[in-house]
N, C-alpha and C positions, 0 to 999 in steps of 0.2 A: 504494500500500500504506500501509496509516493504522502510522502512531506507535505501538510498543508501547508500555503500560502502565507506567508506572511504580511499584515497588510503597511503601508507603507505611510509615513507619515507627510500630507500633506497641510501647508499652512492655508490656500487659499486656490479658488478654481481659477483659470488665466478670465483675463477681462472680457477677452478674445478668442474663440474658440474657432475660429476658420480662420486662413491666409491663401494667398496665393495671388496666379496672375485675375487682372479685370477682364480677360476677353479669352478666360476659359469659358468650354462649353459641358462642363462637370458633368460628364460620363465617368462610370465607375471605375473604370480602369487610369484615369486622370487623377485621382484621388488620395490621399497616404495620411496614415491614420497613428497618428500620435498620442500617448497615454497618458492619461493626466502626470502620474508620479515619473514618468518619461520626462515631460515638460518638469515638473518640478526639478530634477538635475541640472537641467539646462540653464533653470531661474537661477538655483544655487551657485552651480561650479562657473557659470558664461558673466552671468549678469552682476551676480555677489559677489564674485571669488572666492569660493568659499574649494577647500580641495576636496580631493574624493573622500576622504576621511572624516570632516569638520559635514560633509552634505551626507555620509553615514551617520554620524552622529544626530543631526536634525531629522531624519528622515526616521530612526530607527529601526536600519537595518546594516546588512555588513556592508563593509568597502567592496565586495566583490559584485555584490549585487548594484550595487552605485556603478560598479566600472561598465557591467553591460547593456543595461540600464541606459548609459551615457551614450555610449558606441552605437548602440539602437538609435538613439533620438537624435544623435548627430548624422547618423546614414539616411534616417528619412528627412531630415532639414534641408541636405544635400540631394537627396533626388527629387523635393519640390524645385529645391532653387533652379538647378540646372534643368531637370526635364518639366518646368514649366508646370509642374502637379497643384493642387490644390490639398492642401496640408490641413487638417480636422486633429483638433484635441478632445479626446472624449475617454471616457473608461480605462481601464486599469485597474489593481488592486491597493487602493487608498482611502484614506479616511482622514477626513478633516481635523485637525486640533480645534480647539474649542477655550472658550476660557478658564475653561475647569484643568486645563492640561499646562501645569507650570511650566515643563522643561520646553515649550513651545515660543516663549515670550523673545527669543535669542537675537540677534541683527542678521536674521535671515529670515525673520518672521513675517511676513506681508501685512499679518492679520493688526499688529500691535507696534507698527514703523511711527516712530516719534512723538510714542505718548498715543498717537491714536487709534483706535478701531475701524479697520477697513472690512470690510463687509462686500 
């Protein structure tokens, strides 16, 4: 019987859940499908700086799960960019922090950035 899932610590859902080009004609095969806790690496280690250990940490789970994780969401960013695809963040194994979740408050937290609550 395989390992259940672990689920992934997310602080907040993207603003924006599509990208891509304006003069797609969004057939399915146009399309690449990125995962919330995917995007949440990308927010972390790209946008934060935060390394793969410090986005283990916030995320809680291992570094290795962070590395492929990363490697995934950096190959689909890359085949919207280049082949023109239409990029969707949706689903994954994650669960939002909350206020009740102290270790979440950290400067990688979306939810609680300078004193406020982002929602």
């Amino acid at each position: 019987m395989p390992r259940p899932r672990k689920w992934r610590k997310v602080c907040s859902l993207p603003d924006s859940d599509q990208f891509g080009p304006l003069n797609s004609k969004m057939e399915q095969n146009d399309i690449v499908v990125m995962t919330v806790d995917e995007y949440e690496t990308i927010r972390l280690i790209d946008l934060e700086g935060f390394t793969q250990e410090e986005c283990a940490k916030q995320m809680n789970i291992a570094r290795t799960t962070v590395q492929g994780m990363y490697t995934d969401a950096r190959l689909k960013l890359a085949e919207s960019l280049v082949n023109g695809k239409v990029l969707r963040i949706k689903g994954g194994d994650y669960k939002l922090c909350d206020s009740s979740d102290k270790t979440c408050f950290g400067e990688g937290c979306r939810r609680h950035m300078h004193g406020k609550s982002v929602t």
